[in-house]
N, C-alpha and C positions, 0 to 999 in steps of 0.2 A: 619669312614664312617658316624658315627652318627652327628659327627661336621658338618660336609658338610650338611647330608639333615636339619640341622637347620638350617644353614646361608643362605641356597639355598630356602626354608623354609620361612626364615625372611626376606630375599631380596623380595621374591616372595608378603609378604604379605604388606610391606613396598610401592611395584610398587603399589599393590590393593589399597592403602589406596589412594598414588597419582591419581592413576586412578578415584577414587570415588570421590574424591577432584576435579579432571577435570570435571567432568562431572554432580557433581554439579552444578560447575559453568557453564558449559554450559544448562542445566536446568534452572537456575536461571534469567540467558541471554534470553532463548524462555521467559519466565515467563513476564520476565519485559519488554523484545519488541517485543512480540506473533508471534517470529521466528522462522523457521525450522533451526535446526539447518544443515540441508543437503543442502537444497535449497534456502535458504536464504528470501524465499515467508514468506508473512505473514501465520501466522497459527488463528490470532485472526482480523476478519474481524473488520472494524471502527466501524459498527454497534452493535458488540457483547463489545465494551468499553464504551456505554455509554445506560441510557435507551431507551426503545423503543419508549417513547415518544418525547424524544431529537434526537432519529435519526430522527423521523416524521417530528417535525421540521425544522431540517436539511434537511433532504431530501428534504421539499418543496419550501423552502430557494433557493434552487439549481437548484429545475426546473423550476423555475419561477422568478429567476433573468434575465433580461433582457441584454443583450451581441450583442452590437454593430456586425450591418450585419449579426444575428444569421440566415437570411433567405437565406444563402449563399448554407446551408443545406438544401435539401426538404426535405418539410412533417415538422409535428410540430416541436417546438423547445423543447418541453420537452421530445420528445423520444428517440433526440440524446443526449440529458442531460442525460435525465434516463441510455444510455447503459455506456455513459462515469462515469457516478457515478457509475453504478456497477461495471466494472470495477477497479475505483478507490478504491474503498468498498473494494475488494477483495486482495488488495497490499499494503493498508495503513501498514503502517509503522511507527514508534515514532519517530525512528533515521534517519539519512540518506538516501534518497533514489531518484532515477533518475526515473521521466515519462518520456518518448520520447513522443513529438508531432506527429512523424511518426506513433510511433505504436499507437496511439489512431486513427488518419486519418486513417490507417490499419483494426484498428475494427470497425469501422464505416461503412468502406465497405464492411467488411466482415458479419454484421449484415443487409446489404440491404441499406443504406443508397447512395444518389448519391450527386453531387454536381452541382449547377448551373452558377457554376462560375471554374477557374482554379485554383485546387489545395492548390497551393500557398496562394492563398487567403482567404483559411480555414484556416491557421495554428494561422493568428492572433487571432482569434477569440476564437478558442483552449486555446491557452494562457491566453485569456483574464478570460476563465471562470475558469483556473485551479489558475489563480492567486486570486483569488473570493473564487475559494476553501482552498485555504491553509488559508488565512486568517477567513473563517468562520471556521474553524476547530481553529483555533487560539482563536478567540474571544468568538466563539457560545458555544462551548464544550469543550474550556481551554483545550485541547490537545496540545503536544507537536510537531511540524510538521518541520522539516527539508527536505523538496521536490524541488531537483531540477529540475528547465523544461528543455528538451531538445528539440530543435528542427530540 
């Protein structure tokens, strides 16, 4: 019987060590692309990877780039910049990862925003600032950025 509870024992401790080993590496995984590892969301916003004065920059980089037909939007153009960067702040990503244009036109109205034109005719514009973003994330703050647009 004593054989048994030590092979059952050393099986038992042998799965632990794999398990610790797993989950290491899932650690290490959140660590290096500040993921959940449940949810797949970021757990380390863009702003918490770089300093506070590099996001400042950034940040102003982005409300005040100017974005063909941006008045398609009412009300300033840095407010619907402003909610779409947080947003984006909130989901940044190293690796992979899919914005829908939908779901930003979605938050947009869900924040109050209206449109003075049809729909449609936001989405270029959408694009045009997130393609604006990936590249100052590229160049401004040499982050790594794999973001595909969807529309």
């Amino acid at each position: 019987m004593a054989e048994c509870e030590n092979k059952t024992s050393g099986y038992i401790k042998n799965e632990e060590v794999h398990m610790n080993s797993f989950f290491i590496k899932i650690e290490d995984q959140i660590e290096k692309y500040g993921l959940d590892s449940k949810t797949g969301k970021s757990i380390k916003p863009l702003d918490s990877m770089i300093s506070f004065e590099e996001y400042g920059k950034f940040e102003e980089k982005m409300l005040t780039v100017f974005i063909q037909n941006e008045e398609y939007i009412n009300g300033p153009a840095s407010e619907w910049k402003r909610t779409i960067l947080s947003w984006m702040n909130e989901r940044f990503k190293e690796i992979t990862w899919r914005v829908s244009v939908g779901d930003l036109i979605a938050t947009l109205k869900e924040e109050g925003f209206t449109f003075n034109v049809n729909e449609s005719l936001i989405s270029p514009l959408i694009i045009k600032w997130l393609a604006t973003f990936k590249e100052a994330v590229r160049k401004d703050l040499n982050l790594k950025v794999n973001m595909i647009i969807i529309e």
